[in-house]
ZAMARGU-4260 file (C-alpha; in steps of 0.2 Angstrom, whole numbers, plus 5000, padded with zeros to 4 digits):
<rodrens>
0) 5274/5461/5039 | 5291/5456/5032 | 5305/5464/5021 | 5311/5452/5009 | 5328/5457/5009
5) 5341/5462/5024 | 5357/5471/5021 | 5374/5468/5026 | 5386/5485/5023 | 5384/5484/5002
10) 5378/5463/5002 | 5361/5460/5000 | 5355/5445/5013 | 5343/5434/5005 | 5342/5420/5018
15) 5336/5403/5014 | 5331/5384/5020 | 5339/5367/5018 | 5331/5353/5024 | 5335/5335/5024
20) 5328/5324/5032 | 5329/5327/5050 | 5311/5331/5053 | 5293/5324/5045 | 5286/5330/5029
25) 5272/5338/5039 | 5285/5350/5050 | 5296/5353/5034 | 5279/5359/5027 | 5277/5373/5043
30) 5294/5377/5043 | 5294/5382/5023 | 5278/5392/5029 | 5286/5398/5042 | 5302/5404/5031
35) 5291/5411/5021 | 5281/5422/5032 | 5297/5429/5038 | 5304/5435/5021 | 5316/5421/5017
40) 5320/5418/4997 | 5320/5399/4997 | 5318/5382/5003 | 5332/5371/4996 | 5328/5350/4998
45) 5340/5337/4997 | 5339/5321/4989 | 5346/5315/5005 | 5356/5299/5005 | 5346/5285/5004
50) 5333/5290/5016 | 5322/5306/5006 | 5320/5307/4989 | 5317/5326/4985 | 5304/5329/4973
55) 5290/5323/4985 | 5292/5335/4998 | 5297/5348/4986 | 5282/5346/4981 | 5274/5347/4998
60) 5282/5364/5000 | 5277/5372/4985 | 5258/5367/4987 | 5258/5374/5003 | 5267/5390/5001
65) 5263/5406/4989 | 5281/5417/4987 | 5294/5408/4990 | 5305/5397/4980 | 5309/5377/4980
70) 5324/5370/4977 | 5333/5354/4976 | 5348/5353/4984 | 5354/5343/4974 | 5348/5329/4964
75) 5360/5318/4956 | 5361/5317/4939 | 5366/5297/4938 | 5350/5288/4943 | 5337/5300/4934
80) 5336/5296/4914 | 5339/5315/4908 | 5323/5316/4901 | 5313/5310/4918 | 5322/5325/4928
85) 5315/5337/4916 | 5299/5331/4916 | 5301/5329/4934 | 5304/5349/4936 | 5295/5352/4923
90) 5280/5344/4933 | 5285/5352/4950 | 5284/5369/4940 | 5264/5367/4936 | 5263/5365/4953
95) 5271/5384/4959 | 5276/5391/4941 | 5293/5403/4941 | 5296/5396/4958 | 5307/5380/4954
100) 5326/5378/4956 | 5333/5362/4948 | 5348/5358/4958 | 5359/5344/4952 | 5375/5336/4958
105) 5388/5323/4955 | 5383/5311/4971 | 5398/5306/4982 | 5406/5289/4987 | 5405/5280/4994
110) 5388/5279/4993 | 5386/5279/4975 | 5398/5263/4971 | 5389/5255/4984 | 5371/5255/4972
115) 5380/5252/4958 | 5385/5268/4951 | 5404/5272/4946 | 5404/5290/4944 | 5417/5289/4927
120) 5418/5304/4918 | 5408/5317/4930 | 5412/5332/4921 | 5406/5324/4904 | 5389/5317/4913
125) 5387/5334/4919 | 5388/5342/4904 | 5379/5334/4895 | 5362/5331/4905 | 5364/5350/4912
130) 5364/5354/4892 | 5348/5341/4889 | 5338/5345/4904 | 5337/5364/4897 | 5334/5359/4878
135) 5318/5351/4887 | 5313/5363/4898 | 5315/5377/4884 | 5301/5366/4874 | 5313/5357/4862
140) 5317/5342/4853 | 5331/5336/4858 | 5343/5323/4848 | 5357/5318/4858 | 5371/5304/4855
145) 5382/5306/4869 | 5394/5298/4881 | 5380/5299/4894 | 5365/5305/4889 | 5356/5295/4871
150) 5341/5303/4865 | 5332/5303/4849 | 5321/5317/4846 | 5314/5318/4865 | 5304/5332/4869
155) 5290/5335/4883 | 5274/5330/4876 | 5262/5342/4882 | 5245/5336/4874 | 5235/5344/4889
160) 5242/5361/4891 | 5249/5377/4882 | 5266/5369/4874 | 5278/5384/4882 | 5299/5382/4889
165) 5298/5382/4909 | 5306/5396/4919 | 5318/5383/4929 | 5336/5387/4930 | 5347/5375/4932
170) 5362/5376/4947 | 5375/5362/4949 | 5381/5358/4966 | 5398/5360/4964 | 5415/5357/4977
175) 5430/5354/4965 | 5437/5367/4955 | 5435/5357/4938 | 5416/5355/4943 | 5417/5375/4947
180) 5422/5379/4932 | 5410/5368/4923 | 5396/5377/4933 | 5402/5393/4929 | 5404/5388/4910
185) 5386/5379/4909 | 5374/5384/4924 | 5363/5397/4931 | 5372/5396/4947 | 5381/5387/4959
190) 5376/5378/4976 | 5389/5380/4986 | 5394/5366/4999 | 5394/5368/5018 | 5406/5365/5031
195) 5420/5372/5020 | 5429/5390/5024 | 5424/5407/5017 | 5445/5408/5012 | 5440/5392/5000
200) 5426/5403/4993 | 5439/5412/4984 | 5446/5399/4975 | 5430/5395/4970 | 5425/5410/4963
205) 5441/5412/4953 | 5437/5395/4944 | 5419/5402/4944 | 5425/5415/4933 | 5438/5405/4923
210) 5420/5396/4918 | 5410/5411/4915 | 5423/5419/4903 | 5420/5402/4892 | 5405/5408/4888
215) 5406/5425/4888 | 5397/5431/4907 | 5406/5434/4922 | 5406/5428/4938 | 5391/5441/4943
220) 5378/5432/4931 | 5378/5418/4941 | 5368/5414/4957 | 5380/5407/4971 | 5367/5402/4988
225) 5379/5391/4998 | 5373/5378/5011 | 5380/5385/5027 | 5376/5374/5043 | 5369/5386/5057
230) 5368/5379/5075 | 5359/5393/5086 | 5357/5394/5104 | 5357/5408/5119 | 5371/5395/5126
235) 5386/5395/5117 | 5395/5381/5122 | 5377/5370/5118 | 5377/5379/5103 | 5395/5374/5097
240) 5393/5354/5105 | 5378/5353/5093 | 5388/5356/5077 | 5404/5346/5082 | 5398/5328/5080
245) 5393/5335/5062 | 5409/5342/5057 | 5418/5326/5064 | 5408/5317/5051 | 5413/5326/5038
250) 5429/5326/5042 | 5433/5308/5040 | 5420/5307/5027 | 5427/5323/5017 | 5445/5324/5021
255) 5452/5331/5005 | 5438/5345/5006 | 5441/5350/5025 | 5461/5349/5020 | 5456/5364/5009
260) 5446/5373/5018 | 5460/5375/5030 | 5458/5360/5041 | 5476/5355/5046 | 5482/5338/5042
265) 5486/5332/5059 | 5468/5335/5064 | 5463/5328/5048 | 5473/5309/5052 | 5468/5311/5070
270) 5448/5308/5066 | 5451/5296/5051 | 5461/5286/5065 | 5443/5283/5074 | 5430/5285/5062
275) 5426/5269/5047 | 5414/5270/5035 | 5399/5269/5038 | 5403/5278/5054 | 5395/5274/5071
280) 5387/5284/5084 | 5401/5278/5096 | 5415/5282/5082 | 5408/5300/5081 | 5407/5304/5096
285) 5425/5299/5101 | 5429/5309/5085 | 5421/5323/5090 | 5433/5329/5106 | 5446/5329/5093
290) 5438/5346/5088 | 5442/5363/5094 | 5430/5376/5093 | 5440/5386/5083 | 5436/5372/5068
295) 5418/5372/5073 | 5417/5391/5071 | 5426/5390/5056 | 5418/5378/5045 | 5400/5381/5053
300) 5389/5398/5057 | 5388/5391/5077 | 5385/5401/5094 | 5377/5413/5098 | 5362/5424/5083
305) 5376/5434/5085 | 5390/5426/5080 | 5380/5416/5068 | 5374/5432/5058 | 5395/5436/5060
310) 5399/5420/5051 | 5388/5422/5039 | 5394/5440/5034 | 5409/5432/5030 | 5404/5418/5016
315) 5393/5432/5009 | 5409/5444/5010 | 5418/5429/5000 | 5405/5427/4985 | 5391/5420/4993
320) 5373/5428/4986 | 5360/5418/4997 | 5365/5409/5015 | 5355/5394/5013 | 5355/5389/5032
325) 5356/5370/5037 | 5348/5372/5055 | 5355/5361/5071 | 5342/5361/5082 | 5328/5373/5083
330) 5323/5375/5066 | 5310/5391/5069 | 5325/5399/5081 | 5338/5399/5067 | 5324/5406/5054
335) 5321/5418/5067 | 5339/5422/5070 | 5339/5429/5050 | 5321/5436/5051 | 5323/5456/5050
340) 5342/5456/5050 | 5350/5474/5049 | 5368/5472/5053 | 5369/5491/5055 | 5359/5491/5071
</rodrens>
C-alpha cells in the first residue's frame, strides 16, 4: 500500500530515480520496482558518458514495471540523427505507452570535442531537433532544411500498427539561462541539473518564464524535476564524506556553474589547482578536503533522512516540481527516506 504523492506545506512531492551507471542492469531493474512499489513518479536514465547508453536499460525498466514512468536523463541531441531519436522513443513507447519522457541535452566538454563533436550553435541544434522530434512523434511529415537538422518528407512508417502521434513529452536538460529560456519557449519541461543551489533555481525560473511568455504559457505549464544528489545515512559525517568527492568533481569539472550557485571563487581556484582533466582518483581525493560541509550541504540533499528531506524542501520551495534523487550509497535506503513522506508529522 502506497500514496502516490507526499505533501510538503502547499508543494506536492513527487519523488523520482536517477540512475547512471553505478550499478548492473539487473539491480537498476529492482530498484525501479522498488520505486515503484513505494509510490515514486519516475525513473530518470542517463546516457551516461561513455559507459551506458540509455535507451537499453530504459527499456529494461519499463518492461519490468507497470505505473511508473521512464525517462532519459538526458540524451544528447548531437549523435542521434533526429529522426532515429524519435523513432527511438517512439519504440520505447510501444513498450510502456503514456509512460515515456524524452529527455535531451546539449552534452558537455570536454567529452564531446574529444569524439569529435564541436557543439556550435547549441541553442539552434536544440531548437531545431526539439521541434523535429515532436512533428514525428505527433504522426507527421516532416520537411525540414535547417542548420542542423535536413529532412525531406520523414515521418515514422508505421506499416504494422494503428498510424497514431505518441504521448512523449519532450524536456531539455538545461543549466544556462539562454538554454532556460529556450526550454521554456520550446519544451514540456525542464531537467533541472544537480549540485547547484536552490537560490540559482530562481534565476532559472525567471528565464523559465521569459521563455514561456514567447509562446504564450507561463512558467506553471512546464514540468521542472530537478536531479538532486541525495547521500543518506544514520551517520552524518558518513553521509556528508560520501557526497564530497562528487562535489570536488564537479567543482573543477563545472566551475563556472558552481561560481553561480554560490560557490565562492577562492574555493573555486583552490580545487582547479589539484584537479586535471580527466581527473584521477588521487586528484579527487586531495580535492575533496578542500570542501567544507557547509558546500556539501548546499549543493547536495546529504545527512541525515532528516536533513535530506530538509534540503529537498528547499529546491521544491525554489521551483522544483519532482526531486529526482541521484542516490550515494544505499540506493533502497534513499527511496525509503522519500517513501510515505509527510513533512507535517
Amino acid at each position: 500500500m502506497f500514496t502516490d504523492y507526499y505533501f510538503i506545506g502547499d508543494l506536492v512531492t513527487r519523488p523520482a530515480l536517477y540512475l547512471q551507471d553505478a550499478h548492473t542492469i539487473t539491480e537498476g531493474i529492482e530498484f525501479a520496482r522498488y520505486a515503484e512499489d513505494s509510490g515514486f513518479d519516475a525513473v530518470w536514465q542517463a546516457d551516461s558518458r561513455l559507459v551506458r547508453e540509455a535507451s537499453v536499460p530504459m527499456a529494461a525498466f519499463a518492461a519490468t514495471t507497470q505505473r511508473i514512468k521512464i525517462g532519459s536523463g538526458v540524451v544528447d541531441v548531437w549523435t542521434r540523427n533526429p529522426a532515429r531519436l524519435a523513432s527511438m522513443f517512439a519504440t520505447l513507447d510501444d513498450l510502456a505507452p503514456g509512460r515515456i519522457l524524452c529527455g535531451l541535452g546539449a552534452w558537455w566538454d570536454p567529452l564531446a570535442t574529444k569524439v569529435g563533436v564541436s557543439r556550435d550553435r547549441p541553442l539552434t541544434v536544440m531548437r531545431e531537433v526539439v521541434t523535429a522530434v515532436r512533428a514525428l512523434l505527433a504522426n507527421e511529415t516532416v520537411t525540414v532544411d535547417g542548420d542542423f537538422v535536413k529532412l525531406d518528407g520523414v515521418e515514422l512508417d508505421y506499416v504494422y500498427q494503428d498510424r497514431k502521434p505518441k504521448d512523449v513529452p519532450i524536456y531539455i536538460g538545461a543549466t544556462g539561462m539562454k538554454m532556460m529560456e529556450l526550454t521554456g519557449e520550446i519544451a514540456d519541461g525542464v531537467v533541472l541539473n544537480y549540485l547547484v543551489s536552490p537560490d540559482y533555481n530562481a534565476r532559472a525560473m525567471e528565464a523559465l518564464e521569459r521563455g514561456a511568455e514567447k509562446s504564450g504559457r507561463s512558467v506553471d505549464d512546464l514540468d521542472r524535476p530537478q536531479l538532486v544528489v541525495c547521500s543518506v545515512h544514520e551517520d552524518r559525517d558518513t553521509a556528508l564524506d560520501m557526497a564530497r568527492n562528487m562535489v570536488a568533481q564537479y567543482l573543477g569539472q563545472q566551475p563556472h556553474i558552481m561560481e553561480a550557485s554560490g560557490v565562492p571563487k577562492s574555493l573555486l581556484e583552490a580545487v582547479g589547482e589539484v584537479l586535471t582533466w580527466p581527473a584521477t582518483h588521487e586528484q579527487v581525493e586531495a580535492a575533496a578536503k578542500l570542501i567544507p560541509d557547509e558546500i556539501v550541504q548546499m549543493l547536495t540533499a546529504s545527512g541525515t533522512a532528516a536533513e535530506a528531506r530538509e534540503a529537498v524542501t528547499g529546491y521544491m520551495s525554489n521551483g522544483c516540481t519532482s526531486p529526482v534523487l541521484y542516490p550515494l550509497g544505499d540506493v533502497y535506503a534513499t527511496i525509503d527516506a522519500f517513501t510515505g513522506w509527510d513533512s507535517s508529522s
